[in-house]
Every structure is written in structure tokens, then in C-alpha cells.
C-alpha positions as CSV (number, residue, x, y, z in Angstrom):
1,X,159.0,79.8,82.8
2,X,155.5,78.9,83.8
3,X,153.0,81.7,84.5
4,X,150.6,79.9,85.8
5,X,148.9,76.6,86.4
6,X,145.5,75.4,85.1
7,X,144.0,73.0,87.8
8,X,141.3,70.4,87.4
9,X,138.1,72.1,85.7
10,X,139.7,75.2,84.7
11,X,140.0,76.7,87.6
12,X,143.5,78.5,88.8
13,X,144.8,79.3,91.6
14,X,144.1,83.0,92.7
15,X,145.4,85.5,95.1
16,X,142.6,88.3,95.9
17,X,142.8,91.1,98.3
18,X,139.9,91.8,100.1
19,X,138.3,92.6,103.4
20,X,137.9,90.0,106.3
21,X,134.7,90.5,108.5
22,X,136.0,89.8,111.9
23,X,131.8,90.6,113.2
24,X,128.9,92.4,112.0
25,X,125.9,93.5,113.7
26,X,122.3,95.3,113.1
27,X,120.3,96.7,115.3
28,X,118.1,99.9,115.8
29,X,117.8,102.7,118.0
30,X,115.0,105.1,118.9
31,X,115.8,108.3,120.8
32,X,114.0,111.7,121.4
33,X,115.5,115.2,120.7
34,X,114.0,118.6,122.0
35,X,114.9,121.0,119.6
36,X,113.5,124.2,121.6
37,X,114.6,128.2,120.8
38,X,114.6,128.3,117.0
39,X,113.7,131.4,115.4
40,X,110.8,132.1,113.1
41,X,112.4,132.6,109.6
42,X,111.2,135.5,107.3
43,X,108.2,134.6,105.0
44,X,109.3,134.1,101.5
45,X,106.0,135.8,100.1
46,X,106.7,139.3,101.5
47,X,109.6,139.5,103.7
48,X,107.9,140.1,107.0
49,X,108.7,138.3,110.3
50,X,106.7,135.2,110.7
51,X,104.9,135.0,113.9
52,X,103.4,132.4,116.0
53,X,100.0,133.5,114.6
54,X,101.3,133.0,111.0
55,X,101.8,129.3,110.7
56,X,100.2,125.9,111.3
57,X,101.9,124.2,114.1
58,X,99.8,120.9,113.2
59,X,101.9,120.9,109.9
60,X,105.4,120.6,111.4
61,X,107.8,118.4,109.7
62,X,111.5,117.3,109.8
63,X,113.8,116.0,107.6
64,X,117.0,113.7,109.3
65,X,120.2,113.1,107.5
66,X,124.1,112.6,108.9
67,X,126.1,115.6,109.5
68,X,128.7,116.5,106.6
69,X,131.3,116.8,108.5
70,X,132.7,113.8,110.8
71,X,129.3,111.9,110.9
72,X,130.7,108.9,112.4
73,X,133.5,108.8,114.8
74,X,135.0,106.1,116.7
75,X,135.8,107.5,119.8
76,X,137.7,104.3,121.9
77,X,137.5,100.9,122.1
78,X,137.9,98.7,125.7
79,X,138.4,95.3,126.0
80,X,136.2,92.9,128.2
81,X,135.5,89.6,128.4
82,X,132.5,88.1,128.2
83,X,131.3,84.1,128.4
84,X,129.6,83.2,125.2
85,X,128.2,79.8,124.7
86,X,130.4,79.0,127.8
87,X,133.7,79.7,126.5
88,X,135.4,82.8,127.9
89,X,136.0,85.1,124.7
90,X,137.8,88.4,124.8
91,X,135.8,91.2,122.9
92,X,135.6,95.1,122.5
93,X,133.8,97.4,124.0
94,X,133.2,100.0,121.1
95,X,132.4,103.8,122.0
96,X,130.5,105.7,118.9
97,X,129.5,109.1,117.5
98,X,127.9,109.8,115.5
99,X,126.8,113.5,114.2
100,X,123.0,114.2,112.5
101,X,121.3,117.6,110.8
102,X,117.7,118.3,111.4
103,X,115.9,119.9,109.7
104,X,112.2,121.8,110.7
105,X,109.6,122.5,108.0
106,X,106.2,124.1,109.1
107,X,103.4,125.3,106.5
108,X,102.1,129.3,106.7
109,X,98.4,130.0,107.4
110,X,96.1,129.7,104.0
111,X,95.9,133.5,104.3
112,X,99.3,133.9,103.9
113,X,100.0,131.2,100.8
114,X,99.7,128.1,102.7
115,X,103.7,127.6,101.7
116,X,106.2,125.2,103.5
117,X,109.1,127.3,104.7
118,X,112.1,126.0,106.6
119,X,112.2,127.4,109.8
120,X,116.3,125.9,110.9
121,X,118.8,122.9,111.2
122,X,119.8,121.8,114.0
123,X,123.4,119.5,114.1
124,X,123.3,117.3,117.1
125,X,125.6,114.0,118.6
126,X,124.7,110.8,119.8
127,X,127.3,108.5,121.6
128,X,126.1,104.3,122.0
129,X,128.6,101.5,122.3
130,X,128.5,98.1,120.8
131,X,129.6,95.2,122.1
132,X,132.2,93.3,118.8
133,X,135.2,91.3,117.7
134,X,137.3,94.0,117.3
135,X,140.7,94.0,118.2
136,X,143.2,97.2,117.4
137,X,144.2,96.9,113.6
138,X,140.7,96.5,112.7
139,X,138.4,99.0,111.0
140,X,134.9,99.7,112.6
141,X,132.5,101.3,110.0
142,X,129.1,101.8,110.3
143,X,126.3,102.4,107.4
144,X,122.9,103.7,108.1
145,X,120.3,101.3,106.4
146,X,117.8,103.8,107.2
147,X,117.3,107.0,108.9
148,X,113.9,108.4,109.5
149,X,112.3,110.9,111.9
150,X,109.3,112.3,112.6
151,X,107.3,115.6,114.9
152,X,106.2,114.5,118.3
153,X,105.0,117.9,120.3
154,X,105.8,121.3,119.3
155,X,104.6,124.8,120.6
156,X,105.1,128.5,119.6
157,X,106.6,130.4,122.1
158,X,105.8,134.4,122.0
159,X,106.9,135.4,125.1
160,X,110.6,134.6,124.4
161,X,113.3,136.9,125.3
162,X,114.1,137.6,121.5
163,X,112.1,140.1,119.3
164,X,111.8,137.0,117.5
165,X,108.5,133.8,118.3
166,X,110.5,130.9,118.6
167,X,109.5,127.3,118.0
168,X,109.9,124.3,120.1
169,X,109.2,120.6,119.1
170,X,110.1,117.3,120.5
171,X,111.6,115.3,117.2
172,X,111.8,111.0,117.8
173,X,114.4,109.4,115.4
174,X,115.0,105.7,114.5
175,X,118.2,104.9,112.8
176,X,118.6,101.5,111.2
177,X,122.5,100.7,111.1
178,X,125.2,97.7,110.5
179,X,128.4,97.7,112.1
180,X,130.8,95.5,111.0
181,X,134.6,95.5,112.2
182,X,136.9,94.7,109.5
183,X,140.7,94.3,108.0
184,X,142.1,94.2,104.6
185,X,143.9,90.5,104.3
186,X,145.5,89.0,100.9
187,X,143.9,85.1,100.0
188,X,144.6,82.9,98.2
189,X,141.8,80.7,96.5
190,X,140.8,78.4,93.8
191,X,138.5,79.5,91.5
192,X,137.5,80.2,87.6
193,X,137.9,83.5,85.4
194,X,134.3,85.0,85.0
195,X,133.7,85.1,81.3
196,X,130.9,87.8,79.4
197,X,127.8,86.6,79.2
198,X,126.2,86.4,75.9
199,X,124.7,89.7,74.5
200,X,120.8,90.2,74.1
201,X,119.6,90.6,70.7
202,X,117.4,93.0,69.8
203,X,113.6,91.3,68.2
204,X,112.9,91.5,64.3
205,X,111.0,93.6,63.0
206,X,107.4,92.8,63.2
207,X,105.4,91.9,60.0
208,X,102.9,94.5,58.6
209,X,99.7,93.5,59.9
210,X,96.3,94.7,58.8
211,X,93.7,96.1,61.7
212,X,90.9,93.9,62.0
213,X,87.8,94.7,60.4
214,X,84.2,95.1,62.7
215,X,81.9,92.6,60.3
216,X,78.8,93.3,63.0
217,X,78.9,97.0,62.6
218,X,80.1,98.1,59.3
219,X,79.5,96.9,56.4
220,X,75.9,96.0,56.2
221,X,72.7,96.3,54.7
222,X,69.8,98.9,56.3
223,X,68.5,95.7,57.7
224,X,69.8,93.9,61.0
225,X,71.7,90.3,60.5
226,X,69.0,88.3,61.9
227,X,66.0,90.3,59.3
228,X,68.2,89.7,56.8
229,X,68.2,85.6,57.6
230,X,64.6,85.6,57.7
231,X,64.3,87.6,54.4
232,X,66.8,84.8,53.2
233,X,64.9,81.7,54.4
234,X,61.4,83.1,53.0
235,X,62.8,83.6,49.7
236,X,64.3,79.6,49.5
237,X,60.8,78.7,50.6
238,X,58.8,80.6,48.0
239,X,61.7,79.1,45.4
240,X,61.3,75.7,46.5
241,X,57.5,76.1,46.6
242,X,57.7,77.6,43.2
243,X,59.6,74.5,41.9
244,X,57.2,71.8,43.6
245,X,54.5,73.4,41.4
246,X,56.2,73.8,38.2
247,X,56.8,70.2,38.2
248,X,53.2,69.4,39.1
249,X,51.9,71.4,35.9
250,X,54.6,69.5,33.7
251,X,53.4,65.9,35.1
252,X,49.6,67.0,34.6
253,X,50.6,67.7,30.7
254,X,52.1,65.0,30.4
255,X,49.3,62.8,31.5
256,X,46.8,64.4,29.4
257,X,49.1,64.0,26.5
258,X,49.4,60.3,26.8
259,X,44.9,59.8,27.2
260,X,44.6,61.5,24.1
């Protein structure tokens, strides 16, 4: 009974489930959100009520992230067709939601710490639809690349019906998303086993090496190198001199020797 079947250059033939992309899309959206109403929290530093007075509305921040419950929901899909490059194609009309948590940071006075405190979150929706290839059976999900927001406006209201300031701030958000629609097929290719790659080894051990030794500095004489090379040169000159004349007083024997 044959297992399987080698074919040319190692390769076999495979069958692999996987996901089909039937279309994928990016694109970017920018909205506004006024988050308006929310309660001072308590400072942290004494447990008082914050008031208006007590923080810095020029430090407001936020902090975006999707909702933990549900934050994506495919709400309906309608088909339409459209004319693309001049054929008539039949497409979907896909309705999203998709569910975020915001959250608003503001800083306290310096006289009061100077602290970031968290004043609320706020969940809120946002519905688009996209215009894809895909028909029922197919699976629409939709991963957030990047989610970012930041503080537009925001005032201090202390004339609010509450016992309680309440913030407002205008919040702008730009999400980064792909949308792809997909379905899980079974295929069957040609291809080769992957096989390990070969293991890094680790270096040798390194030779003992001696530091290296600073000649100019240390060691030396009291005198500098270049005294010491003029002390050198006088003293081969007062040799040499030495020599010329020692040989002079040996010649002038010599000829006296040989008048006598």
C-alpha cells in the first residue's frame, strides 16, 4: 500500500486547510466624540471632592481602546451591484459595530501634588459600512492596526445640576483597520517538507590577552622623550669627537718615532 508519492524535486503532493481571502480592504476613519457630564473623581491625596478649581484643564488626556465585550459586530450584510472595470459584479453591502472605551486623565494643580487622576470611561458605538466580496458563508473580521485618540476642547462645568463639577471635552479618534472577508477551504498543493535549519553555535572562548601598555606616559625617565634624544645625540658627538682625537695623538707618535 503506497502512502504517498514523492514527485519530481522532492516535493509531495499536500492537502492544507486554510482560509481563502474572498477581499481585503484598509482604510481609516476620523470621527469626533463629545464626552460631556462626567463627574470629578475624589483626589487620591486626601479624599476630598475635586473641583473645577483643582485641576489643570490644559493637561487633559485620553486613552482609546475596544470595548471588552462585543467590540466588533457584524450587524447585516445587503447585496448590490456595482460596475467595476465595466463588468457588472455583485457585491455586499456590509453594516459594522464596533464598541470603544475611553478613558479621561487630567493632572491636579501643583498645590495639590500635580498627580494624574482618572476622572471616567466612557463605552461608546460607531456603525460604518464597507463595500466587499462577501457573500453569506463568508466570515467578515476586522483588526484594528492602530487606534489612537487625542483631547480637542474641554471645559469645567460648575454650575451643573449635581453637587458634583463635571467635565466636558470634545475627544477626535482615528482608527486604522483591515477588513477582510474570508472562508475556511481544504487545498490541495505541491510543495516540499520544511526541514530545521541548522543550529547557531555559540563563539570560542576568547584568548587571554594582555592590556596594552602606555610607552608615552609611563615608564620614563624625569626627562621628556625628545630631551632625552638630544642628551643622546650630544653624547655620540662628544664620543666620536673623542675618537677623531685619540687617533690624531697616536699618528703624531708614530711620526716622531720614525724621525728619530
Amino acid at each position: 500500500m503506497i502512502l504517498s508519492q514523492s514527485l519530481n524535486g522532492g516535493q509531495e503532493l499536500l492537502c492544507i486547510e486554510t482560509n481563502k481571502v474572498y477581499d481585503w480592504i484598509l482604510n481609516e476613519a476620523s470621527f469626533d466624540l463629545s464626552l460631556s457630564g462626567l463627574a470629578l473623581p475624589i483626589n487620591p491625596n486626601n479624599g476630598a471632592q475635586l473641583e473645577c478649581e483643582d485641576i489643570d484643564l490644559n493637561t487633559v488626556t485620553c486613552a482609546i481602546s475596544p470595548a471588552d465585550i462585543n467590540p466588533i459586530e457584524i450587524v447585516g450584510r445587503e447585496d448590490q451591484v456595482f460596475e467595476v472595470n465595466g463588468d457588472m459584479v455583485t457585491l455586499q453591502i456590509v453594516s459594522i459595530r464596533k464598541n470603544f472605551d475611553v478613558t479621561l486623565f487630567v493632572n491636579l494643580n501643583q498645590n495639590l501634588g500635580g498627580n494624574r487622576v482618572e476622572v471616567d470611561t466612557v463605552t461608546f458605538t460607531r456603525c460604518e459600512q464597507v463595500i466587499l466580496c462577501a457573500p453569506e458563508g463568508t466570515e467578515v473580521t476586522v483588526t484594528y492596526e492602530d487606534v489612537g485618540c487625542f483631547v480637542c476642547n474641554t471645559a469645567c462645568d460648575t454650575l451643573s445640576t449635581t453637587e458634583v463639577d463635571e467635565l466636558d471635552a470634545t475627544v477626535t479618534v482615528r482608527i486604522c483597520q483591515s477588513i477582510q472577508s474570508t472562508h475556511p477551504v481544504t487545498i490541495e498543493v505541491n510543495a516540499e517538507f520544511c526541514q530545521p535549519r541548522d543550529t547557531i553555535d555559540f563563539p570560542p572562548c576568547p584568548a587571554p590577552t594582555m592590556p596594552l601598555q602606555c610607552p608615552v606616559v609611563f615608564p620614563t625617565n624625569s626627562l621628556p622623550i625628545t630631551d632625552q634624544e638630544e642628551v643622546m645625540e650630544e653624547e655620540l658627538l662628544e664620543e666620536s669627537i673623542d675618537e677623531v682625537l685619540d687617533k690624531g695623538e697616536e699618528l703624531s707618535q708614530e711620526t716622531h718615532i720614525d724621525n728619530e
